[in-house]
N, C-alpha and C positions, 0 to 999 in steps of 0.2 A: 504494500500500500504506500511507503514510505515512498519508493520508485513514481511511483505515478504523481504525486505531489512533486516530487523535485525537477523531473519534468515538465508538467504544468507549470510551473513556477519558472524555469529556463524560458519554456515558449510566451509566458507572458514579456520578460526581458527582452527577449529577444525580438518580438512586435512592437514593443513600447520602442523600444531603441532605435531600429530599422524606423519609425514613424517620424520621431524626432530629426531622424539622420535627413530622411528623402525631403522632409515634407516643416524643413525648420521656421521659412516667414509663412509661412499656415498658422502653425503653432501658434507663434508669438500673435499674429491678431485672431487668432482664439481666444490667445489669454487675455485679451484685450476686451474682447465680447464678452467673455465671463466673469470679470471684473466690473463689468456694468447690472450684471443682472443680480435680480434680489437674492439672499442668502435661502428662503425659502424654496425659490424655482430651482437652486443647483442640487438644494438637497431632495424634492423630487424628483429631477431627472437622474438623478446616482440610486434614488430608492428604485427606482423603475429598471435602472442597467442592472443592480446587484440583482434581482428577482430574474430576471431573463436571465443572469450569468448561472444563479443557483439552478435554475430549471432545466439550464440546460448540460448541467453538472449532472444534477438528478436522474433526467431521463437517457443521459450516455450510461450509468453507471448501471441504471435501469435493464437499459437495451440490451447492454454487450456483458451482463452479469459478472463485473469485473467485481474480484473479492480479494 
């Protein structure tokens, strides 16, 4: 189990990274845009991602009866 998490955890790195690398004056007027928007809207849209990230944790682990 420990394997699949540290995994996981590389390939988040490794997207986040790669995102920042390609895609850097994106970024920055993102943060620029999120920096305007209310404290309440960020933390909806992050409640909305974590539930869609958990679900879809869920039904992988679900599907391919990883144990």
């Amino acid at each position: 189990m420990l394997k699949y998490v540290l995994i996981s955890i590389g390939f988040l790195f490794l997207i986040e990274g790669l995102l920042y690398f390609f895609f850097t004056q994106y970024m920055k007027d993102m943060m620029k845009i999120i920096e305007n928007l209310e404290v309440e809207k960020i933390k909806t849209i992050a409640s909305i991602i974590s539930i869609i990230g958990a679900s879809l944790i869920y039904l992988t682990i679900r599907g391919y009866d990883i144990s």
